[in-house]
C-alpha positions in Angstrom: 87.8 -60.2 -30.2 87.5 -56.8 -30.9 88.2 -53.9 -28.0 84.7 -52.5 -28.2 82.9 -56.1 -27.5 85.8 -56.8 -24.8 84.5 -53.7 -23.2 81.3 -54.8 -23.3 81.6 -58.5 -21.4 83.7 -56.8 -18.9 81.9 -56.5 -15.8 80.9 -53.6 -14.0 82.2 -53.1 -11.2 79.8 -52.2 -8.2 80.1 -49.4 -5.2 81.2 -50.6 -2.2 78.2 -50.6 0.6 77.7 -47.6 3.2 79.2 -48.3 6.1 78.2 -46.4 9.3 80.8 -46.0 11.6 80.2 -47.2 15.4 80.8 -43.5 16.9 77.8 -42.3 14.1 75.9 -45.5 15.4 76.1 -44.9 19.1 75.6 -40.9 18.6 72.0 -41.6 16.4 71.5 -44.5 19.1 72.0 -41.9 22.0 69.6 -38.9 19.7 66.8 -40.8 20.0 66.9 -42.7 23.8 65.9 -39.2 25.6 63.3 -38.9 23.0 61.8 -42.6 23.3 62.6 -42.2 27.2 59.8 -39.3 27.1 57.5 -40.7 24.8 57.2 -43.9 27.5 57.1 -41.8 30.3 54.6 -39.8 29.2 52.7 -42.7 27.7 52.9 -44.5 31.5 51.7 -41.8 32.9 48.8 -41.4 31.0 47.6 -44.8 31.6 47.9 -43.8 35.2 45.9 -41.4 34.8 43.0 -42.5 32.5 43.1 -45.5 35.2 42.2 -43.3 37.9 39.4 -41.8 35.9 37.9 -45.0 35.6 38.8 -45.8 38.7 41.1 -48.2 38.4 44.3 -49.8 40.6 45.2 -47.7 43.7 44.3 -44.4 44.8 47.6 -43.1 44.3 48.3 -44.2 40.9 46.6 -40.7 39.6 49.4 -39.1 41.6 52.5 -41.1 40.3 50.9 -40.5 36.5 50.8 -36.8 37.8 54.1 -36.8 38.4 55.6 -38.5 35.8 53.7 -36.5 33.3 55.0 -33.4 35.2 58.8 -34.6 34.7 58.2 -35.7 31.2 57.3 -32.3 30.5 60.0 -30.1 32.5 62.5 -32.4 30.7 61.0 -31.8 27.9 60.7 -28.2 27.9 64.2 -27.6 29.3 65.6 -29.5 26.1 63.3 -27.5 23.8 64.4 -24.0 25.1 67.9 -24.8 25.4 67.9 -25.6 29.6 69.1 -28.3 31.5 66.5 -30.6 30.7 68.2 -33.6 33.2 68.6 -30.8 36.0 64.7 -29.5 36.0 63.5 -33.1 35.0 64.5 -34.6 37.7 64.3 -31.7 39.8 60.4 -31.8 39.4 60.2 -35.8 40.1 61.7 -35.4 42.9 59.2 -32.0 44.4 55.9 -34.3 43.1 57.6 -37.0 45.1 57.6 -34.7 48.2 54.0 -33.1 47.4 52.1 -36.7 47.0 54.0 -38.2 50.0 53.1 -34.9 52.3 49.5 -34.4 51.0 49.4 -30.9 52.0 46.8 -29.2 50.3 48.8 -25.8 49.5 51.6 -28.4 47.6 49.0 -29.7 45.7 47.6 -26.6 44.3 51.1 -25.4 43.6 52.3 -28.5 41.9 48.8 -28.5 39.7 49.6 -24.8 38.7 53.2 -25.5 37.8 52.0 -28.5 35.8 49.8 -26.8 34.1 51.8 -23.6 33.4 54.2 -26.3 31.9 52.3 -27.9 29.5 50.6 -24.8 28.5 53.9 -23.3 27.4 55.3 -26.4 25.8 52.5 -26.7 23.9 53.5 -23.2 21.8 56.9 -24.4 21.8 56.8 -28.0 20.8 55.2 -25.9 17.3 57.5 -26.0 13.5 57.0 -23.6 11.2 54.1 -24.3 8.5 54.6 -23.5 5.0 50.8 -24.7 4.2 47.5 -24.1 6.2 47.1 -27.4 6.7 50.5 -27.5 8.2 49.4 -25.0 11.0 46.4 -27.4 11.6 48.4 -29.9 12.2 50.8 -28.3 14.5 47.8 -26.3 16.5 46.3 -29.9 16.9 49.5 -31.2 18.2 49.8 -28.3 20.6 46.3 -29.1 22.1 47.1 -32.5 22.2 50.4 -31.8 24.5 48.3 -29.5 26.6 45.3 -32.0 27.1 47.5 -34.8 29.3 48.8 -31.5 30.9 45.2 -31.3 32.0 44.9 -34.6 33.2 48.1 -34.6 34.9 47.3 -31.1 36.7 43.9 -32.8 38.3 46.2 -35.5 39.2 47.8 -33.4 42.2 44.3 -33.3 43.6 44.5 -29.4 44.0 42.3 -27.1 46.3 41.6 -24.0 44.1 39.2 -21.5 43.3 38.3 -22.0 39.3 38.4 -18.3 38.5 41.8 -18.1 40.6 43.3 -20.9 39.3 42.5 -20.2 35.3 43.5 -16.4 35.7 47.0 -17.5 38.0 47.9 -20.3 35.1 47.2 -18.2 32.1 49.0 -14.9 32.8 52.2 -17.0 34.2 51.7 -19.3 30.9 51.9 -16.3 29.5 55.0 -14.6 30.8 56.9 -17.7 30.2 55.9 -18.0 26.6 57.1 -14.5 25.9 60.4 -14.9 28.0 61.2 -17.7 25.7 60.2 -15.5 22.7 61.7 -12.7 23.5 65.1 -14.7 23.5 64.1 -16.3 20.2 63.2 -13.2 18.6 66.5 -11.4 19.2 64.6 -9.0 21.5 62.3 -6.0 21.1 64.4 -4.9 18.8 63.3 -7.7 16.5 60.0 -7.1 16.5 59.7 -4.5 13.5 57.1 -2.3 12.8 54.8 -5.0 11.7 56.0 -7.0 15.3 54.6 -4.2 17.0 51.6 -3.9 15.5 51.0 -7.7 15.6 51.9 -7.5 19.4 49.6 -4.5 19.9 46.8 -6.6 18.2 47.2 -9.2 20.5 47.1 -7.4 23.7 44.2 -5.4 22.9 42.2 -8.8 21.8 43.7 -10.3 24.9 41.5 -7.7 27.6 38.7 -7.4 25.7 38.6 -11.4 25.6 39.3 -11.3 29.5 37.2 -8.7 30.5 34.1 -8.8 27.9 32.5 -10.9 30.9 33.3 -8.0 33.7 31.9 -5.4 31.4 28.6 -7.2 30.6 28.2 -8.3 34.3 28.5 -4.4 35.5 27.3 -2.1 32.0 25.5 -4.6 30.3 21.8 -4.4 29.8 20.2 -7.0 31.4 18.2 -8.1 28.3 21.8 -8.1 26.6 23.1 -10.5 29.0 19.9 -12.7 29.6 20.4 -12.5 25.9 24.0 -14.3 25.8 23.2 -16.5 28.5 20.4 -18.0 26.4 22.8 -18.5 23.6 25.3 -20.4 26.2 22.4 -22.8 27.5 21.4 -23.6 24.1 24.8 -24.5 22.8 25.6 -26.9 25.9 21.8 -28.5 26.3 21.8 -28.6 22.0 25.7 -29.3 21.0 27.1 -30.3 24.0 29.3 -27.4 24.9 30.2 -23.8 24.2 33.8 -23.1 23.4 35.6 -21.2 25.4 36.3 -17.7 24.0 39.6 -16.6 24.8 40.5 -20.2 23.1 38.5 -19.9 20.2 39.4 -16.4 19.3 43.1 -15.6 20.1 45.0 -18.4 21.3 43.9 -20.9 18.0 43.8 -18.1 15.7 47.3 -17.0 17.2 48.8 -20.4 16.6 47.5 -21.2 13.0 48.8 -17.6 11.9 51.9 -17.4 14.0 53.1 -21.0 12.6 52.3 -20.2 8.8 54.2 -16.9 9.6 57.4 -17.9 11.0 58.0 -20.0 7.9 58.7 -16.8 6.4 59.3 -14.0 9.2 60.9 -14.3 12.6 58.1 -11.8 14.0 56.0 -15.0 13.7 57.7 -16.2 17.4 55.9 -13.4 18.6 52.5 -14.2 17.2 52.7 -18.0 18.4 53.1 -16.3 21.9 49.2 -15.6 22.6 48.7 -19.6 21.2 49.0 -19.7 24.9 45.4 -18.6 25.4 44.3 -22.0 23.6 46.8 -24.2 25.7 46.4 -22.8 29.2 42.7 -22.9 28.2 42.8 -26.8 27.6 45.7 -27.3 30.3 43.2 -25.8 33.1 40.0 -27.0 31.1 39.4 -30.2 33.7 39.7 -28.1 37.3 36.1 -26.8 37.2 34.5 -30.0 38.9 31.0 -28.7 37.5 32.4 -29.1 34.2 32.3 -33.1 32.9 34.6 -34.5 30.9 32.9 -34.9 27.5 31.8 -31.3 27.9 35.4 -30.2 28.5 36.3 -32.3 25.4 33.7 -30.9 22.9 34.2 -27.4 24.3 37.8 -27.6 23.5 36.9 -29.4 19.4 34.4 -26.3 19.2 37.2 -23.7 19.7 39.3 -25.4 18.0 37.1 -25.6 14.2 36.1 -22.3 14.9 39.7 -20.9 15.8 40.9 -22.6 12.7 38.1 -20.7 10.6 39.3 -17.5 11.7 42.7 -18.2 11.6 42.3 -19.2 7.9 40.8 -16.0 7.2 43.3 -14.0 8.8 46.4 -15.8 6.4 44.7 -14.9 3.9 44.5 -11.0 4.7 47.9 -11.4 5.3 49.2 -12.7 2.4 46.7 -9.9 0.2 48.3 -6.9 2.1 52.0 -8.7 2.0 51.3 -8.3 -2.2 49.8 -12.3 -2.8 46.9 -12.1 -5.2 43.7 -14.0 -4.3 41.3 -15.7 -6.9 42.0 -18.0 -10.0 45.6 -16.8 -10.3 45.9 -16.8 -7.1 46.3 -20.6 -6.1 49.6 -20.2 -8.4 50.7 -17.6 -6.9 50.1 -18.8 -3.7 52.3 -22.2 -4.6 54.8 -19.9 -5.2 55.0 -18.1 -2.4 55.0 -21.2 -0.4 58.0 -22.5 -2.4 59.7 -19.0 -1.1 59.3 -20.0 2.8 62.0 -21.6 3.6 63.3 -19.7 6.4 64.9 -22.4 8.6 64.4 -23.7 12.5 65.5 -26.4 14.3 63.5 -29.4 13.8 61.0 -30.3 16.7 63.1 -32.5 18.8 65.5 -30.3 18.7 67.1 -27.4 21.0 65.5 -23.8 19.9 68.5 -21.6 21.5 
């Protein structure tokens, strides 16, 4: 038998199987508990919730979903911006404990606020960066959806509130938060930039003309003008079923889709995501107007959202013509390749951000 054919027959020997060691075991077993941990908590008190809308169980089942999904959600954001997420956690199960058992109406409307505040900024921050459009969808979607059991959990508490109060008090503290946590991410004011600025600048100045378009038609406006707009409001919600809402529909979804797409590339993008508040507060206080229903609240928020994503479409596409991306036939390649450039990194979702 020749050498060549004996190599041949020989058989080949094969790797020895992986073998995960019981520390790497128990450290990706004890990754995911907290994260399974908050996906049932939240999940529980959901069906609390929805079983109080329908009137279902006890009548302080709404409560204990209330406060679960209040917990859920401090933990939750805690983790996600680098906190004690088992110190605040448990911190706000135990105050909802305290606020359902002392039924005091003032504890209520505080708790509601704080769940709502919550939910609103997690929302923004529960966000990855997105390489694609489609990515940003998906991630505005997902922050809508976060804020949306926020809702439910917020008229859980039963609050006493003025609507107008209420909306105004839970946006601008949703919004300090957000750009507390931003201005940490973002290594300051310093790390804003020129283009920072201007993006910041922007957003402010779209941010009071949103808020006080109403003001200014209600004392300067024409009353044609305003009869006007009002006809255009009835018609939507006795035609469509709703009107968006128009600090949702054109800053905070616009703000998101652009501000996700640009922090796969720039860090200023932290700053952008910061006004996606305006969309989540929006849908976080959406269900505390009891003249509002339900399935009006629902298609008002699907409204802003297709329209916010139409706008926000448009405006990554300015962006990426004045940042030097061609448009047109050659510009789908291009584009692909500029996509393949983003790659600047972040933690992943479930992860700490500081």
């Amino acid at each position: 038998m020749s050498r060549s054919s004996a190599r041949r027959r020989a058989p080949r020997a094969r790797p020895a199987p992986r073998r995960v060691s019981r520390e790497a075991f128990e450290t990706l077993g004890r990754s995911r508990l907290p994260i399974a941990g908050f996906a049932v908590l939240v999940l529980l008190g959901l069906a609390a919730l929805v079983a109080g809308i329908v009137s279902l169980g006890p009548d302080w089942l709404p409560g204990a979903g209330a406060v679960a999904v209040a917990s859920a959600y401090s933990w939750a954001l805690a983790a996600r911006t680098g906190g004690r997420p088992v110190v605040y956690g448990t911190l706000a199960a135990v105050l909802g404990v305290v606020v359902l058992v002392s039924d005091e109406d003032y504890l209520r409307t505080g708790a509601a606020v704080m769940t709502c505040v919550v939910s609103a900024v997690l929302g923004v921050m529960a966000t990855v960066p997105a390489v694609r459009f489609v990515h940003a969808v998906r991630e505005s979607v997902i922050a809508l959806v976060i804020a949306a059991i926020g809702a439910l959990a917020t008229v859980g508490f039963e609050p006493a509130i003025t609507v107008v109060g209420f909306e105004y008090a839970t946006f601008g503290l949703a919004l300090v938060g957000a750009f507390a946590v931003v201005y940490r991410l973002g290594a300051g004011l310093h790390g804003l930039g020129r283009r920072g600025v201007a993006v910041v600048v922007i957003g402010m100045v779209v941010l009071a003309f949103t808020l006080l378009y109403a003001e200014l038609l209600r004392r300067y406006g024409t009353p044609g003008l305003v009869e006007s707009l009002l006809d255009v409001v009835r018609w939507s919600r006795s035609n469509i079923g709703a009107f968006p809402r128009p600090i949702e529909t054109v800053l905070g979804i616009p703000a998101l889709v652009w501000g996700c797409h640009m922090r796969a590339r720039r860090r200023q993008g932290w700053w952008v995501c910061a006004f996606g508040v305006a969309a989540t507060s929006a849908v976080a206080n959406s269900l505390a107007n009891p003249a509002i229903t339900l399935r009006e609240s629902s298609l008002s928020v699907l409204y802003g959202l297709v329209v916010g994503l139409l706008i926000g479409l448009v405006v990554i596409r300015v962006d990426l013509a004045v940042t030097g991306s061609p448009t047109g036939s050659r510009g789908r390649r291009s584009r692909r390749d500029e996509e393949a450039t983003a790659v600047r990194p972040e933690p992943a979702r479930t992860s700490a951000l500081l």
